[in-house]
C-alpha positions in Angstrom: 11.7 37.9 -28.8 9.7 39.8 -25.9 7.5 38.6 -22.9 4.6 38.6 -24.8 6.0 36.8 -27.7 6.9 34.1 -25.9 4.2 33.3 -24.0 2.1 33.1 -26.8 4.5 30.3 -28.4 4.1 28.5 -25.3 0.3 28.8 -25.3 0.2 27.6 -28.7 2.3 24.1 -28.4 0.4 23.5 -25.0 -2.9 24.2 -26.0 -3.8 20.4 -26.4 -2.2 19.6 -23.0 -3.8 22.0 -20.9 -6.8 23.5 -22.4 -8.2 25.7 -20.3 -4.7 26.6 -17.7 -2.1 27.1 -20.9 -1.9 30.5 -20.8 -1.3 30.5 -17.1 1.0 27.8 -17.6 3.3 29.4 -20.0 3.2 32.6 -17.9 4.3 30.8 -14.6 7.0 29.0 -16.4 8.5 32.2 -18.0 8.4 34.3 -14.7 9.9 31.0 -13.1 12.8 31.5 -15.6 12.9 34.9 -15.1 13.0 34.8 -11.1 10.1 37.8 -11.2 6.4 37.2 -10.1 3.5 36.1 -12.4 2.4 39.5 -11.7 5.5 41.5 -13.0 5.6 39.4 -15.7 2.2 40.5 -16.6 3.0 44.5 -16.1 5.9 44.3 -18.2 5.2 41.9 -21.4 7.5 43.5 -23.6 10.5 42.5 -21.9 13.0 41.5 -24.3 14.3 37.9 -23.4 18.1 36.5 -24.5 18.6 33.3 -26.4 19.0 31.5 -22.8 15.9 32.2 -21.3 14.2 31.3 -24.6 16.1 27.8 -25.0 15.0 27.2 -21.1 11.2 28.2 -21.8 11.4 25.5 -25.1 12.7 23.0 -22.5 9.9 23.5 -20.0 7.1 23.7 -21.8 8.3 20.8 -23.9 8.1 18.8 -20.9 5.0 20.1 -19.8 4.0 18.8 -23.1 4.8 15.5 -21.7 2.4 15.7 -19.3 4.9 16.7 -17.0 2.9 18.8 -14.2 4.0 22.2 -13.8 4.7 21.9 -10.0 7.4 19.7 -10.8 9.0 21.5 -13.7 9.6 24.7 -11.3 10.3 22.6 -7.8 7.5 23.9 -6.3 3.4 24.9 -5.4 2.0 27.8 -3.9 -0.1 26.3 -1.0 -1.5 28.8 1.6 0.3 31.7 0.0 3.0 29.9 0.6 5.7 28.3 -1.8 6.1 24.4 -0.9 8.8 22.9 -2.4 7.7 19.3 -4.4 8.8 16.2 -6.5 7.8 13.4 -7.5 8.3 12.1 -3.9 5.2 13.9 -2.8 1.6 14.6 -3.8 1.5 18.0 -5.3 -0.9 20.1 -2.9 -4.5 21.2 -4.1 -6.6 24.4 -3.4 -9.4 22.1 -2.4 -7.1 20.7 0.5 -6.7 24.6 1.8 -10.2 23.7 3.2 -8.5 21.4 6.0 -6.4 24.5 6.9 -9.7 26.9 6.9 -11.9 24.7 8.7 -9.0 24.0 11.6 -8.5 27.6 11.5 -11.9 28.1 12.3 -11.6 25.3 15.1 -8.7 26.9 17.1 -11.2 30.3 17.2 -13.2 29.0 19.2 -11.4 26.1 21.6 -7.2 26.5 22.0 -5.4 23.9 20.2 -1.9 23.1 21.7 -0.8 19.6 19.3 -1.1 19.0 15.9 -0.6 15.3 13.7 -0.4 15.6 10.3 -0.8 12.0 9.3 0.4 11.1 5.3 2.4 14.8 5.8 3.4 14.5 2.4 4.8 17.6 1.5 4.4 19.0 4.7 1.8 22.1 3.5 -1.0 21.1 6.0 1.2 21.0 9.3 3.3 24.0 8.4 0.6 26.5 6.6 -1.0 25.8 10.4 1.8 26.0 12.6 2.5 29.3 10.4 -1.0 30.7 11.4 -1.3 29.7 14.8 2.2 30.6 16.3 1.6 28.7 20.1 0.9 25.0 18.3 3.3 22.4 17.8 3.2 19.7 15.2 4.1 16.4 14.4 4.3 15.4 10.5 4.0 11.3 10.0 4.5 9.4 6.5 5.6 6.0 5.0 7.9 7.5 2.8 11.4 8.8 3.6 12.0 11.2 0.5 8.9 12.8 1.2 10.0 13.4 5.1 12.7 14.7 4.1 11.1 17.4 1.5 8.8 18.1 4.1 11.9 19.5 6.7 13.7 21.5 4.1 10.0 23.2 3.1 9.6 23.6 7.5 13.2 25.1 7.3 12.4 27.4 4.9 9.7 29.1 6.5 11.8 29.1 10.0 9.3 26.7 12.2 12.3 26.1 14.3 11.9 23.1 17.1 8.0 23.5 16.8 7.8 20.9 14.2 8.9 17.4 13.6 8.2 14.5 10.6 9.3 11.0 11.7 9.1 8.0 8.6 7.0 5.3 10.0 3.5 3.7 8.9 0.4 5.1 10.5 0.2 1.9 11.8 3.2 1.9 13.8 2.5 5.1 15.6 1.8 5.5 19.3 3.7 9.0 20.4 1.8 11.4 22.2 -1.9 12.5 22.2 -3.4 15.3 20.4 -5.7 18.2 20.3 -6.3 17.6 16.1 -5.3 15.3 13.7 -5.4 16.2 10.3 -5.0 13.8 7.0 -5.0 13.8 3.1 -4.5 9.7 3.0 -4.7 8.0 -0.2 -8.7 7.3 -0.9 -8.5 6.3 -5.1 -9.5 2.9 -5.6 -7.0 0.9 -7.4 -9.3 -0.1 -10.2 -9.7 3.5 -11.0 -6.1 4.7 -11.1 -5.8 3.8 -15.0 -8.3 6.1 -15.5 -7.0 9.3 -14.2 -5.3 12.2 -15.7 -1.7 11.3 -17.4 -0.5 14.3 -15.7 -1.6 12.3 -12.1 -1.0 8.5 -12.9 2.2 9.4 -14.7 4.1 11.4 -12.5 2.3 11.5 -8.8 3.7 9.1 -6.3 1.3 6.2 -6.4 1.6 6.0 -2.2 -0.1 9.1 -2.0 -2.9 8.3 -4.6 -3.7 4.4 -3.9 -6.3 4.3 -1.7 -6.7 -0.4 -2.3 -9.2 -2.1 -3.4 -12.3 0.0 -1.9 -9.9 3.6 -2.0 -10.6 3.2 2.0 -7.8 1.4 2.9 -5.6 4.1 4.3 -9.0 6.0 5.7 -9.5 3.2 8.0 -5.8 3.0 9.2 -5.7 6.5 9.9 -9.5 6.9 11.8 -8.5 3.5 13.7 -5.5 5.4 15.1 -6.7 8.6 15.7 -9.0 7.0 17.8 -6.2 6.5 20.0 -3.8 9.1 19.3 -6.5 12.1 19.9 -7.2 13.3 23.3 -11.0 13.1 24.4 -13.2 15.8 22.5 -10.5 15.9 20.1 -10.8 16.8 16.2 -10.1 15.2 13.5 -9.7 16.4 9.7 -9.7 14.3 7.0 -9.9 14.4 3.2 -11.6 12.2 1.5 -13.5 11.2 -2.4 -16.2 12.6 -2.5 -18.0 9.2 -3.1 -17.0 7.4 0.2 -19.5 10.0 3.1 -21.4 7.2 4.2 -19.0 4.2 4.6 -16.5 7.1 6.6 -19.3 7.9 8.7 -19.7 4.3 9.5 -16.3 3.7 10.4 -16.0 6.5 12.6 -18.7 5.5 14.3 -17.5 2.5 14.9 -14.3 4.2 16.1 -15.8 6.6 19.0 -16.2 9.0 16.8 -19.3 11.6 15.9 -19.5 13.7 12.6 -19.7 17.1 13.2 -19.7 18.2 9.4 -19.3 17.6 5.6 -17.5 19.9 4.3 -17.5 20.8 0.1 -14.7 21.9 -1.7 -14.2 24.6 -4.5 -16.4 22.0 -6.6 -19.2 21.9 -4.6 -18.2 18.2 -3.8 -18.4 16.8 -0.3 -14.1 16.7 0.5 -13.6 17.1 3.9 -15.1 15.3 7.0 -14.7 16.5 10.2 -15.4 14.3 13.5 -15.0 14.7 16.9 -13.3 11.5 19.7 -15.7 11.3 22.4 
């Protein structure tokens, strides 16, 4: 069996699991296998595969038929251009959240940015992908759980960020090192009530403290603006991700917080993701 041959098996048996990404699925996990680039992969489909490689693709995509996601088949997500490794420890990273890294991008232009909190790190993809871009910034990486600190240094070891990045375990909560030129966060903003109704791929397998966000989906959102508020030096930035449903009541509470919106931000979707606000 070739390249091609096998890809189309896989994009047969997943074609009820992931409609519209099977194709791209079944690629990804065969050039994963093959240690070669989606992109070779494609150049060359009539590569002749060994009885190994075939038994490994069966494997993978049957647990992708499972609802297993992708990321965590291979051990990893591209992020930035940049390969993250992730379990089921950590949140797998989303396209829309590259908008956090544009928009401080964009920030650090115009006003020099020295100190970086990445509260909820997670994985570690927002901290690093910046600290990767903007070589004279250091960065702190926060989160409530261990494993995922712990991912988070070995993907921060990989792409060399030496002693210009740390992640301590602790609760946002519990916090009160340093202050900051920007704080950035993806917290947890799903309401409770609505977790039964996401994707299987999501409620299934993604850690369920990076997802619930309480009873309102704001109860993380508050923790972390209620810090910030303190952890941020004056005229400091904050970044924050949140549903696309909760502008208003964020607004509020930063408000409340000695904070001023400076912008909305929409994702790939056209839906209202990021918020940016400034300490006065």
């Amino acid at each position: 069996m070739n390249s091609i041959q096998l890809i189309k098996k896989g994009e047969k048996i997943l074609k009820k699991t992931s409609k519209k990404n099977n194709v791209i699925e079944s690629e990804l996990i065969l050039s994963y296998i093959l240690n070669i680039t989606r992109e070779n992969l494609i150049i060359n489909p009539e590569n002749k595969l060994n009885k190994t490689v075939e038994y490994k693709f069966n494997t993978y995509v049957n647990l992708r038929k499972l609802k297993k996601p992708v990321a965590y088949i291979l051990g990893y997500k591209e992020f930035w251009k940049k390969k993250f490794v992730v379990d089921r420890n950590v949140l797998i990273p989303r396209p829309d959240t590259e908008l956090i890294v544009e928009k401080v991008l964009d920030y650090s232009k115009k006003k020099e940015i020295k100190s970086i909190l990445d509260i909820g790190t997670g994985s570690g993809c927002i901290l690093i992908s910046l600290l990767i871009e903007r070589k004279d910034c250091r960065g702190i990486g926060i989160d409530i759980s261990k494993n995922a600190i712990n991912i988070a240094k070995n993907n921060a070891k990989m792409q060399q960020l030496g002693n210009r990045i740390k992640f301590i375990h602790t609760d946002v909560d519990n916090f009160f090192l340093g202050k900051y030129d920007v704080v950035v966060s993806n917290p947890p903003y799903i309401k409770k009530s609505k977790i039964s109704s996401l994707i299987e791929d999501v409620r299934g397998y993604e850690p369920l403290l990076a997802i619930d966000g309480g009873l309102d989906g704001l109860l993380t959102i508050r923790k972390v603006i209620k810090r910030s508020s303190k952890l941020l030096k004056k005229n400091g930035k904050l970044f924050l991700e949140i549903d696309s449903s909760q502008v208003i009541q964020t607004n509020k509470m930063l408000l409340e917080s000695n904070f001023f919106t400076n912008e909305v931000c929409k994702d790939l979707s056209n839906h209202n993701r990021c918020i940016i606000a400034t300490k006065y």
